[in-house]
C-alpha positions in Angstrom: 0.0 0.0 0.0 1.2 3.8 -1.0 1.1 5.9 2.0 -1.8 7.9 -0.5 -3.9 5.5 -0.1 -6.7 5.2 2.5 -5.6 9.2 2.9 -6.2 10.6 6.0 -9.6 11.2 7.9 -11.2 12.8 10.7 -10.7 9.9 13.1 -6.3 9.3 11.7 -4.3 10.1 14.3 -2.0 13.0 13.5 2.3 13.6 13.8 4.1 15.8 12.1 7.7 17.5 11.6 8.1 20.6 13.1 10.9 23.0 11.8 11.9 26.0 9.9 12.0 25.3 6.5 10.3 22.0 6.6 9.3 21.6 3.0 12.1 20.0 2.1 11.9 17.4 5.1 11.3 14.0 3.9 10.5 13.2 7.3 6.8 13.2 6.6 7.2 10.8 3.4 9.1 8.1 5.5 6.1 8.4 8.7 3.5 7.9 6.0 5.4 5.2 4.0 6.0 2.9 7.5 2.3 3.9 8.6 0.7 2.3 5.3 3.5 -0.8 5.4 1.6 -0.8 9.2 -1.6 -0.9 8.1 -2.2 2.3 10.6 -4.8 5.0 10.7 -2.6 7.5 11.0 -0.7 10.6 9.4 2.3 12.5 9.5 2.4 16.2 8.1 4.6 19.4 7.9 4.4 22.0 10.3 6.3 25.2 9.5 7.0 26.6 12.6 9.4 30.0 12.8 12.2 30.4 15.7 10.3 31.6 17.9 7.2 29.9 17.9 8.2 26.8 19.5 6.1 27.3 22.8 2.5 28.2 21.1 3.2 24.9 19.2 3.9 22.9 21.7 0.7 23.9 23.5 -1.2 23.0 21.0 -0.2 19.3 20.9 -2.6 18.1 23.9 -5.7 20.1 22.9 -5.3 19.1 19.1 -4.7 15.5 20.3 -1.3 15.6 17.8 0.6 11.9 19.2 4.0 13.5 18.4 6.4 15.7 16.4 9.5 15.0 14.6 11.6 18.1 15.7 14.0 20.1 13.4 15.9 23.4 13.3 16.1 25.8 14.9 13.8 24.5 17.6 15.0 21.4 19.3 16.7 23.2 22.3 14.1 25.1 22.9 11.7 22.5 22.9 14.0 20.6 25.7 13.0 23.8 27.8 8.8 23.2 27.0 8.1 19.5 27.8 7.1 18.1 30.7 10.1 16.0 30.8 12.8 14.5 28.9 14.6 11.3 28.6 18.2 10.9 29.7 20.0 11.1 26.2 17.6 14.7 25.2 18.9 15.7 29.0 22.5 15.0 28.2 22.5 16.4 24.6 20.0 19.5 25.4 18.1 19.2 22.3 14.9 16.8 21.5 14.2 15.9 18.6 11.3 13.5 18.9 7.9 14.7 21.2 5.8 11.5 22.3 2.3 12.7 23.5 2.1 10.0 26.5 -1.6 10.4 27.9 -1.1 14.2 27.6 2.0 14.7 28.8 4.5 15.9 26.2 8.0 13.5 26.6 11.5 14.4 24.8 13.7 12.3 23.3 16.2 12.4 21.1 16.8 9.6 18.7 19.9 11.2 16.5 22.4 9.0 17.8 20.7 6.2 17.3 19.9 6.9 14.0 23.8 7.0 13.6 24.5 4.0 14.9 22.2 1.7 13.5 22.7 2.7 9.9 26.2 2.5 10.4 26.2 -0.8 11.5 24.0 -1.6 8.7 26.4 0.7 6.1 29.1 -0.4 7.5 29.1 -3.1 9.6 31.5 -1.3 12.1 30.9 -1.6 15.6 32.2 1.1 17.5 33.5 -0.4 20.5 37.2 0.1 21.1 37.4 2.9 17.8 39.2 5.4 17.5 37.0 7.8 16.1 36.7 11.5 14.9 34.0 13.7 14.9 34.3 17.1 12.9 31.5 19.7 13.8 30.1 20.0 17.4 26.7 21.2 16.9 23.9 19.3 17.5 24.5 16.9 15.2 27.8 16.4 16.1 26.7 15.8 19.8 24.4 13.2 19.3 27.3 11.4 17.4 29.2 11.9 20.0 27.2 10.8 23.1 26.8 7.9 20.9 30.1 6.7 20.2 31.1 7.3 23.7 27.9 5.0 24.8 28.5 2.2 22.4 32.1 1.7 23.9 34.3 3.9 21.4 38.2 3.9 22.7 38.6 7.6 21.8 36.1 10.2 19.9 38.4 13.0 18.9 36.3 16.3 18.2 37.8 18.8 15.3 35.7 22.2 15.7 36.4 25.9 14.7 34.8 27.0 17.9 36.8 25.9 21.2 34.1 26.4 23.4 31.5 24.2 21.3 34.3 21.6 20.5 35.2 21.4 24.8 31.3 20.7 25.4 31.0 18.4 22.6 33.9 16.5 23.8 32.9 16.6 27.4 30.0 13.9 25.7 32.2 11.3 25.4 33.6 11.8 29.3 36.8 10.2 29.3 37.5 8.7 26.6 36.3 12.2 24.6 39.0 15.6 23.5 39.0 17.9 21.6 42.2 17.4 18.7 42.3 18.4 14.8 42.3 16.8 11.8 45.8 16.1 11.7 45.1 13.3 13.4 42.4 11.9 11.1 45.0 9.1 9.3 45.5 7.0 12.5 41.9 6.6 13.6 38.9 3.9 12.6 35.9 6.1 12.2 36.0 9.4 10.6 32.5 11.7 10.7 31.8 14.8 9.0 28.7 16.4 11.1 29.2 20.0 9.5 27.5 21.2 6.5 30.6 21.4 4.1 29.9 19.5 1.1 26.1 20.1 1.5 24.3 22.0 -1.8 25.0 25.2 -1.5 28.1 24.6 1.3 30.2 22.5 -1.4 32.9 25.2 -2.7 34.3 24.2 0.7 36.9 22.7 1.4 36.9 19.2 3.5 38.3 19.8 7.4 39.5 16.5 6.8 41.4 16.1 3.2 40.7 12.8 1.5 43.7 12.4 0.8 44.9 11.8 4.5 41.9 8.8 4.1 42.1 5.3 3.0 41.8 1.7 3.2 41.1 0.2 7.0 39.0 3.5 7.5 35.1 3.8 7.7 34.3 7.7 6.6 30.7 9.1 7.0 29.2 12.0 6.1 26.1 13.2 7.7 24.7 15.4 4.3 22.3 13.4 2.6 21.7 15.8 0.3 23.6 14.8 -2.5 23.6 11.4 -1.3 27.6 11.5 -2.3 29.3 14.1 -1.9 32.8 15.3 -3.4 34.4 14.1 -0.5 32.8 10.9 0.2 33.6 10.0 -3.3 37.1 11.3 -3.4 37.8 8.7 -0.1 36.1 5.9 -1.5 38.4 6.2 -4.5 41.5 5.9 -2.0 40.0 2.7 -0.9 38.0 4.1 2.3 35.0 2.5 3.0 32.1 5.3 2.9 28.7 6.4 4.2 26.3 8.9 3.9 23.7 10.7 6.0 20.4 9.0 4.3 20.6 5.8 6.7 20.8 8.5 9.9 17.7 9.8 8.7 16.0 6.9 7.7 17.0 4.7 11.1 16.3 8.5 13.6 12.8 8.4 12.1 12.1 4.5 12.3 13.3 5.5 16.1 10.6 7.7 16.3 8.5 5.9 14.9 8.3 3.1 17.5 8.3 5.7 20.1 4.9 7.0 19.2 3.5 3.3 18.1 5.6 0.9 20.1 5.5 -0.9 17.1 8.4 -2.7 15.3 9.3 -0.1 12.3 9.2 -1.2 8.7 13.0 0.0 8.3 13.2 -1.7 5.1 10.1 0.1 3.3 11.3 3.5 5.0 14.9 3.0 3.3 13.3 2.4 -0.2 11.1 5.4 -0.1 14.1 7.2 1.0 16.0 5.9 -1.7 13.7 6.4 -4.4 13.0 10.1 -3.3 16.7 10.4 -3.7 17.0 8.6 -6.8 19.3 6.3 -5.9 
């Protein structure tokens, strides 16, 4: 079944992506392509929601009887700030991006790190544990990767940042196996992560913190754009014999996360993936 079919009604229970822009969000397409796999009566939908609007939004869940919300930019601090409370991982990162309407009280979560990990073990087939790992950017992206790492057992998550401040709290994630270093020291580690825009449309004239040429074989190297679904310099270390990622599978597995959290159902990963795939045309 498409998720057009049996469209939404008065009695389909409601989720949506909230964010500023959201109509590029292919959030929406994967809810509504794992709902119909589901056989659920239920919809997910944009919500456009400017910085700043974040609280009358939220209030609105309960009364409107809206299960959840996929949170993007620029709101998922400030959402952290207006539920009624948060799970340990939103707590530790300071950003939800996931709202679960639990018997009208609004829950945080965030579910970016999991994301990460699960499609790179499916990517990949790395397991963390023991890795020497670096992580280049330390917004919020970048955190959830590495509070992540650090959870699933890495040996040492490395953060490359312009900003010191941002790069010592980022770090700080990852407790003691977690510092802040630079890319120089991107040839002698397992895992290497771009979580910064560079290479993203409109970001790619660029250049790489991380040249491609310091990468190779033995090393996993993901990059968190997804759109394009290669970039420049995940195509210029595959081609030194790196083996590469991109950001689709985050997305994909952070919104199958979701997903269970406002069902509790098993998601249908594989159906989210090909709808993801085909929207990318790849």
């Amino acid at each position: 079944m498409s998720p057009r079919e049996n469209w939404a009604s008065a009695s389909s229970t409601v989720v949506g992506v909230m964010g500023d822009p959201v109509r590029h969000s292919l959030s929406p397409l994967l809810h509504n392509t794992a709902f119909a796999a589901l056989g659920l009566d239920w919809v997910s939908v944009g919500f456009p929601v400017k910085e700043g609007g974040a609280p009358s939004a939220l209030a609105a869940l309960v009364p409107l009887g809206i299960a959840g919300l996929s949170v993007t930019m620029p709101h998922k601090r400030v959402v952290r700030a207006l539920v009624d409370e948060c799970t340990e991982v939103a707590g530790r990162l300071d950003a939800v991006n996931c709202v679960i309407n639990r018997d009208d009280r609004l829950v945080g979560d965030n579910t970016d790190g999991q994301g990460f990990l699960e499609a790179l073990g499916r990517g990949t087939g790395m397991d963390p544990r023991a890795r020497r790992c670096v992580v280049v950017g330390a917004g919020g992206a970048a955190r959830a990767v590495v509070l992540a790492l650090y959870e699933a057992g890495a040996g040492e998550v490395v953060v490359v940042a312009r900003r010191p401040e941002a790069a010592l709290a980022a770090a700080a994630l990852a407790g003691e196996v977690g510092r802040v270093g630079s890319a120089r020291e991107a040839p002698e580690c397992d895992l290497i992560v771009n979580a910064t825009p560079i290479g993203m449309v409109g970001h790619s004239k660029q250049p790489p913190v991380v040249p491609a040429e310091a990468l190779g074989p033995g090393q996993v190297v993901v990059d968190l754009i997804y759109e394009p679904a290669e970039t420049a310099w995940m195509a210029a270390a595959a081609r030194r014999g790196a083996t590469v990622l991109g950001g689709i599978g985050m997305l994909v597995h952070q919104a199958a996360a979701q997903l269970e959290r406002w069902t509790g159902l098993e998601p249908p990963v594989e159906a989210m993936w090909a709808a993801a795939t085909a929207a990318h045309g790849s």
